[in-house]
N, C-alpha and C positions, 0 to 999 in steps of 0.2 A: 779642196779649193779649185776652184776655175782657171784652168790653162788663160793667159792672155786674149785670144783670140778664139776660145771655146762657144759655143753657140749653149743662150740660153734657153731652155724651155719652156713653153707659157700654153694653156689650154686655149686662149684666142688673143690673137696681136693683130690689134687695129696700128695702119700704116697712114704716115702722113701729113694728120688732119692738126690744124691749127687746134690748137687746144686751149679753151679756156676754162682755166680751173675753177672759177669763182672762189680762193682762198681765202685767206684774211689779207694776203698780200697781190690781191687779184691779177696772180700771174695769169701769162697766157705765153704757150712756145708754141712756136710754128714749126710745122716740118716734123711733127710728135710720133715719138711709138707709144702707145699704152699694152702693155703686158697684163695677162687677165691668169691666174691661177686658182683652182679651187671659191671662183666667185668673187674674189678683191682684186684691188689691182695691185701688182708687185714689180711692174717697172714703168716709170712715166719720165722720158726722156728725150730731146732731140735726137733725132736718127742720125747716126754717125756711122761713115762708110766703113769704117775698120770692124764693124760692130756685126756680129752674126744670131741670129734668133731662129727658134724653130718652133712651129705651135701646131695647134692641130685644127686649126680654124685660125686663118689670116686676112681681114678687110682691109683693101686697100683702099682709103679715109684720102687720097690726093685730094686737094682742093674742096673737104669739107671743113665742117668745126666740129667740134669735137665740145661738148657742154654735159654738165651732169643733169641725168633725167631731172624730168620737172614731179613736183610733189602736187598732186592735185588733193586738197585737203578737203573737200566736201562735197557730197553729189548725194544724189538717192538714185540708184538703179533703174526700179521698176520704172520711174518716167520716160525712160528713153523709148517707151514706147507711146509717150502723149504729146511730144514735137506738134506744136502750136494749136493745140486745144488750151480751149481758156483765153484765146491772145487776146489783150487790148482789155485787160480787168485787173485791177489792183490786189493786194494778195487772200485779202477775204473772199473775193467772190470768185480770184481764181480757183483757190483749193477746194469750194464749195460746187464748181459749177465741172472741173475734170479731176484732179486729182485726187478728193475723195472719193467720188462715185468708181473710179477704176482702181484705185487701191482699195477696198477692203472686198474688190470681188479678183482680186487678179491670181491665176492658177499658178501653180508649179509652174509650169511648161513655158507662160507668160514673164515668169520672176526669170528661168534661166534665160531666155531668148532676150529679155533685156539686161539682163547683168554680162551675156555674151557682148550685144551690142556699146554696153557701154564702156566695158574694159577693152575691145579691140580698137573704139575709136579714140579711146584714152592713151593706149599704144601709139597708133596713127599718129596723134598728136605729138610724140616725146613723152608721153608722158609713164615713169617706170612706177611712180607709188598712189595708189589710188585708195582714200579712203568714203568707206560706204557709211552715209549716215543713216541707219533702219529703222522704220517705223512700222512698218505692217505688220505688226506681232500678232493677229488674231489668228492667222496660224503659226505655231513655232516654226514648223520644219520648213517656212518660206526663208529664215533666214538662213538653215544647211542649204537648199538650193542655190541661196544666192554666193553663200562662200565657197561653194564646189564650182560653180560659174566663174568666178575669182580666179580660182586656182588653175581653173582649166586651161586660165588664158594665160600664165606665165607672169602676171602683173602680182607687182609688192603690194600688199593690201591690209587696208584696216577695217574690218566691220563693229563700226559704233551702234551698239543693240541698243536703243534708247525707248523711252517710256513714255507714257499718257496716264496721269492719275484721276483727271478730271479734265472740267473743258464742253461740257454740253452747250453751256450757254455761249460759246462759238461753233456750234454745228461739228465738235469731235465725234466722229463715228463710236457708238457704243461697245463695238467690237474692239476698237485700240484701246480704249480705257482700262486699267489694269493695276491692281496695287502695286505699291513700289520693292514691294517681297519677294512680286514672282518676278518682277525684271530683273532683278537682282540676279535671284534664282537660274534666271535662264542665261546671263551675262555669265556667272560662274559655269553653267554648263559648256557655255559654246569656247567658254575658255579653254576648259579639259580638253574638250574636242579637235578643238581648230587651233588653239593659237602657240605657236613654236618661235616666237620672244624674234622670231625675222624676217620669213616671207609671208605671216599672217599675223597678225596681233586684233585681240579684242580687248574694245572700250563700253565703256559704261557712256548713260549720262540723260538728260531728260528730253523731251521733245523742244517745246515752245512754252514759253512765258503762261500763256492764259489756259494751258491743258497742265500745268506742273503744281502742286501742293508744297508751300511749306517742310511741309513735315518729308515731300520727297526729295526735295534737295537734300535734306540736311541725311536722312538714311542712304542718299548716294554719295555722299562727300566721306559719309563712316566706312562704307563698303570701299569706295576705291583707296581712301588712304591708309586702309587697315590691310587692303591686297593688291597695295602698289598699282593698281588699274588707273589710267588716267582716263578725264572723262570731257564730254562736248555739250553743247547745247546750241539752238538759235536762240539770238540775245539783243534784244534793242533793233530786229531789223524795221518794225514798223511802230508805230505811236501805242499800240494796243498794249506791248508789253509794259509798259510804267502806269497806261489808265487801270490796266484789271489788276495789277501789283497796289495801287494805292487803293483802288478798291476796296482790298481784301484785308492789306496788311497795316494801310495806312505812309509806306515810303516807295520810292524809287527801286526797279529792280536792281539794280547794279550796290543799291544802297543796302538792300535787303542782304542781297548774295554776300557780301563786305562781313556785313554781322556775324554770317553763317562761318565765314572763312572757307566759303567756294571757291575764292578769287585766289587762286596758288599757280603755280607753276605747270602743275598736270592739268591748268583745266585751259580748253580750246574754244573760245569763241566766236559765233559762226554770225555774219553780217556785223552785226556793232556800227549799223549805217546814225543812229541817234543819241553816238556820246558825246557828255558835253563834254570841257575842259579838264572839270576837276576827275570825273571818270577815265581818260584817256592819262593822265597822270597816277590817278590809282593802280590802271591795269599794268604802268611800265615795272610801276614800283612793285605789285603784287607777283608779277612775271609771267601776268596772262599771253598764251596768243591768240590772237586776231586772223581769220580764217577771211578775207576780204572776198566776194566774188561778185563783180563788178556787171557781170554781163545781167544777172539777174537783178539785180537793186533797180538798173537800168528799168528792163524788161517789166515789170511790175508796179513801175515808178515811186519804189521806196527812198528814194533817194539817194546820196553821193557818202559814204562812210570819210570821217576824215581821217586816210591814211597820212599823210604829209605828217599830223600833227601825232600821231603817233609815234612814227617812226624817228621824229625831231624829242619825241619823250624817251626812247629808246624802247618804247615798247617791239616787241616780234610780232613783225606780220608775213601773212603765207598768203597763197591763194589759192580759190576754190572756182570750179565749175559751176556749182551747184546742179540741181536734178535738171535734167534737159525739158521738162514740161516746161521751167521758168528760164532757160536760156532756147532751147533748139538745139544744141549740141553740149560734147565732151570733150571739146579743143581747149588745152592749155593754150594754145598759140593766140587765139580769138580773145581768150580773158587775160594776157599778158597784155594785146594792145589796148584792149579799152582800159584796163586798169592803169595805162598812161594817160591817153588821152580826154577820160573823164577827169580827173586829177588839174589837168590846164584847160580845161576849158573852163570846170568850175570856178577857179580859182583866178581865171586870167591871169596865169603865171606859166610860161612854158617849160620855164626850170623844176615847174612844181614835182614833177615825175620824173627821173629818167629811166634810159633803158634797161642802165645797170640795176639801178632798186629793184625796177621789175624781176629782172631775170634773177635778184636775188631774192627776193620774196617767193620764185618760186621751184627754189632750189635749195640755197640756206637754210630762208625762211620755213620752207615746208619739212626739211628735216630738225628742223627744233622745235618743230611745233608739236614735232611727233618724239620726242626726247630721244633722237638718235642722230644730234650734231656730230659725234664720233664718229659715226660709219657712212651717211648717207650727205647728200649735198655739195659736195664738193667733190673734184677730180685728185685726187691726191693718192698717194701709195700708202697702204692699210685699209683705206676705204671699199667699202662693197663696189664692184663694177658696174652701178648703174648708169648708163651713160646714154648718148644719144647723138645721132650722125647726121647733122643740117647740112645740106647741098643746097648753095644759094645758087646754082646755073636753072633756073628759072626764068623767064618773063619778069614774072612779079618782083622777084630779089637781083635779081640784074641789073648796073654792078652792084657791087657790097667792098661800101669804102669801109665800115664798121660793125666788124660783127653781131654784136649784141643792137646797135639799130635796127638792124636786119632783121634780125628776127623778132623784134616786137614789133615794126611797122610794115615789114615788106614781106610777110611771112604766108603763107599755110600748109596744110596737111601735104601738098604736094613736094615741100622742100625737107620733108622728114624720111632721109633717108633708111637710118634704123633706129631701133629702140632694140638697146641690151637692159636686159635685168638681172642682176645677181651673176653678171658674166656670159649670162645667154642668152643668144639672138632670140628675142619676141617677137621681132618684124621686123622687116628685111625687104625694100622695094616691093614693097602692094602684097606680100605673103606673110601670113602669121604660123609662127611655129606650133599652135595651140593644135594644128592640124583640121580648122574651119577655116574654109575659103571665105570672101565677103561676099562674095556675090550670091553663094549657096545657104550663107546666113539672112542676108535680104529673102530669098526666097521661103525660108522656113517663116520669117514674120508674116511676107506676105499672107501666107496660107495661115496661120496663127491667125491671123486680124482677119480674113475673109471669114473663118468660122463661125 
């Protein structure tokens, strides 16, 4: 037992920082130590002067906040190398006119150079769990690149291996097209491989509405629930998915999926910009989540998801980046404000959003979405140390009467001080511990793209 006045040991003790937990009881202490041992956190307390601590790595947090990393629940990698190709075209003729043509020809070299850039700028952002939704399966080993790229950067990561069974008659590349055996197949592999149940996890799950079969939903709903794998898909972001669904089957896809009993608790879905009523009540009760990502619905002009009505159903929602071809960037911070501010403006309701939902849709939200409310999303003692150190002494965040205001409307990548993941520093004022500078990573693109 501990002498009185004995000093505690901690691997890293952040000093300081106003801390907000996002709890169930959304405490917040000022003047906070958070204590970091073996990857959790093991003391979260107002700093008291009687009090002694010793670590081996100590941030002193004066005058930041202190918030649990953000969960970025969707993106595709390889785009972050197509920033504003395609701009100003709705999302058929986008993915027809940049994103196919450079995804079924893009190398290794290309896959790592964007999975670098987008996990460093997802760091930048706050952001500590970043899940990859992957499609480019015509060669397997593009997805080992892209999860070696993942890893290299210190970011908590999910890579969703997802599929194409069909889909010609929307211009789907021949090459992604693929029975739903060998996706399977290869989802089990990259399982064995890669996934260690904490800083990497693999999903299953299908591409899009008008490329998926019947018969593949339903051999991926037997795989993941026979091997606990949970899975993803995009769902209702544009009108296409319910025309080629009645097409085929004769009902609604969300109707279809219901029969199948897709609609469970493991399964994540990605935009959900065109459910009605009676769907947004199905998904609260089936215990789907809702992967919102507001900058691209935007960007594409799919239109406004109705979170509000969701979240009033108690359905879980998270948020997503989505692939940077259909935003321009990997900033959680960028899709925290629009996902307020589209919200009231739609709605003509300023109350319709606030800051706090946000910041919990993508904290909470993003760790339930990923089945580990237990460990991730909140600031609290037993949970993993994912955290993140906001410095509002900025321009732009100057003053800060409200934390959490602050940072959904007065925010950017400049006020991100650090990104801890699993306890360790991943960036840290403009350096990443991955040991790639940013400036030497621009330059390897550059030459990458002049080639």
């Amino acid at each position: 037992m501990l002498a009185a006045n004995a000093a505690r040991e901690f691997d890293l003790l952040v000093e300081g920082a106003t801390v907000v937990t996002m709890d169930a009881q959304d405490t917040t202490i000022d003047d906070c130590v958070i204590g970091v041992t073996n990857g959790s956190i093991t003391l979260l307390e107002k700093r008291r002067p009687d009090a002694s601590y010793l670590a081996n790595e100590v941030i002193d947090a004066r005058g930041m906040v202190a918030l649990p990393g953000f969960v970025n629940t969707h993106t595709h990698c390889f785009q972050s190398l197509l920033k504003g190709l395609g701009a100003d075209l709705p999302l058929i003729g986008w993915l027809n006119s940049s994103v196919q043509p450079f995804g079924v020809r893009v190398t290794h070299r290309q896959q790592e150079l964007a999975a670098l850039l987008t996990c460093m700028e997802a760091l930048k952002s706050g952001c500590t769990t970043l899940c990859e939704f992957f499609y480019t399966n015509q060669d397997p080993e593009l997805a080992d690149v892209c999860v070696e790229a993942m890893r290299r950067t210190g970011i908590r990561s999910v890579l969703m291996r997802t599929f194409q069974d069909l889909g010609q008659e929307y211009n789907t590349p021949d090459c992604y097209i693929e029975p739903v055996e060998t996706a399977l197949a290869e989802v089990e592999r990259l399982g064995r491989t890669y996934d260690d149940g904490d800083m990497l996890s693999v999903w299953a799950g299908p591409d899009v509405t008008w490329a998926t079969s019947k018969r593949g939903y339903e051999k991926t709903l037997e795989y993941c629930l026979a091997a606990g794998v949970r899975y993803t898909m995009h769902l209702k972001e544009t009108p296409e998915d319910d025309d080629m669904c009645r097409r085929y089957y004769g009902t609604g896809i969300v109707e279809l999926l219901d029969k199948i009993g897709f609609l469970t608790s493991k399964f994540l879905a990605v935009h959900c910009v065109g459910l009605d009523e009676h769907e947004v009540e199905l998904f609260a009760e089936r215990g789907v989540s809702v992967s919102h990502n507001p900058a691209t619905n935007l960007y594409l002009g799919s239109g406004i998801a109705p979170i509000p009505a969701l979240l009033a159903a108690g359905a879980n929602v998270c948020l997503g980046t989505d692939g940077a071809a259909s935003n321009n960037a990997t900033d959680m911070l960028d899709a925290m404000r629009l996902a307020a501010l589209m919200q009231k403006g739609a709605l003509r309701d300023a109350t319709a959003m606030s800051a706090r939902d946000v910041v919990r849709m993508a904290t909470v939200g993003g760790a339930k979405a990923l089945g580990r409310e237990g460990e991730l999303g909140t600031i609290e003692v037993g949970k993993r140390a994912d955290l993140v150190l906001f410095d509002p002494n900025h321009l732009k965040s100057t003053p800060m009467h409200d934390p959490l205001a602050t940072v959904v409307y007065s925010s950017s990548l400049e006020n991100i001080d650090t990104t801890i993941v699993n306890g360790t520093v991943a960036y840290r004022k403009g350096r990443f511990a991955c040991g790639v500078e940013e400036a030497e990573l621009l330059e390897w693109i550059r030459d990458e793209l002049r080639a």
